[in-house]
N, C-alpha and C positions, 0 to 999 in steps of 0.2 A: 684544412684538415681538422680543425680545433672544431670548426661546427657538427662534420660530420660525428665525429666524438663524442659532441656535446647531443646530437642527435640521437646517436644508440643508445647513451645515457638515459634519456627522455620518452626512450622508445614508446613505454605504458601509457604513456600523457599526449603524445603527439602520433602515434599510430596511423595511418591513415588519412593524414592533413596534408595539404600542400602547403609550402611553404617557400619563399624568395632568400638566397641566400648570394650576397654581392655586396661589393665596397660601400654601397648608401649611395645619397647623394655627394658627399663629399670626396667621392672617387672616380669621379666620370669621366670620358675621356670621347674626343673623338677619335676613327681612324686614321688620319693624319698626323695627330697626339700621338697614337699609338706605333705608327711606323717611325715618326722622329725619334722616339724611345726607344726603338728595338736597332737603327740604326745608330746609334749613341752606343747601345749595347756591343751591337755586331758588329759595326763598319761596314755592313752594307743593308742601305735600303732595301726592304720589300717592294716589288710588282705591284701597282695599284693599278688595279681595271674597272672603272668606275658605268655601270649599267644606269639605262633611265629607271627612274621610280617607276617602280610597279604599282599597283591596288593593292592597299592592304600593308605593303610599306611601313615600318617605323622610324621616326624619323628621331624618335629619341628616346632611350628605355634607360631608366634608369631600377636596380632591385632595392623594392622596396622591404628592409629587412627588421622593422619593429614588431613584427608578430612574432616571429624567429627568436626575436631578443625578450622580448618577454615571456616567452614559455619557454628557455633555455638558459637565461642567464647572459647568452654569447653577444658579444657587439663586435664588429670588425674592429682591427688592432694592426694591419699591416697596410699600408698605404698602397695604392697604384703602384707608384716607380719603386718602392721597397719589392713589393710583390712579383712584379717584373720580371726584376732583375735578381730576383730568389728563383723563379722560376726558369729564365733563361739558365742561369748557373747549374742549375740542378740536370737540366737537359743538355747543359754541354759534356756532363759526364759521360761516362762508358757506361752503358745500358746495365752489367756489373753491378754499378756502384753507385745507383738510384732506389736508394732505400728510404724507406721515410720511418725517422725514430718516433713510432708510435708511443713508445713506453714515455718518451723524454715528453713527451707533448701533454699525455695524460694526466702526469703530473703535476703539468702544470694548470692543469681545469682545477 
């Protein structure tokens, strides 16, 4: 959230850029990683259906986010499993009461 923030912030300067916006390298995960996590979370595994590699395939992306940080200010601040499990919680809500305190976030740019 803080990026996109820091995005419209920047709007004038960054206008029409692409840009990678993701944990870095220091938050990578596989999908395996990733189901053990959301099982720890939920108490139940995810379905894994694992296809042959196609052409064109990645076999490992990681975002690279130093352009982003340098023409914004932002660097990532919330880890993988912090993040997670921020974001599991927030979806176990009642659809209701998924509000995201923009104002509280702002401030804190």
């Amino acid at each position: 959230m803080e990026a996109l923030l820091l995005a419209r912030r920047h709007i004038a300067e960054i206008s029409g850029r692409a840009f990678n916006v993701g944990g870095g390298p220091e938050n990578t995960l596989s999908i395996l990683e990733l189901a053990d996590m959301i099982e720890e979370l939920s108490g139940q595994r995810p379905s894994l259906h694992f296809a042959p590699e196609r052409t064109g395939d990645r076999r490992y992306y990681v975002s690279d986010v130093r352009r982003f940080c340098a023409e914004t200010g932002w660097s990532p601040r919330t880890d993988v499993h912090q993040g997670l499990r921020e974001l599991y919680l927030w979806q176990s809500l009642p659809y209701e009461k998924r509000r995201t305190p923009y104002a509280a976030i702002e401030t804190r740019l």
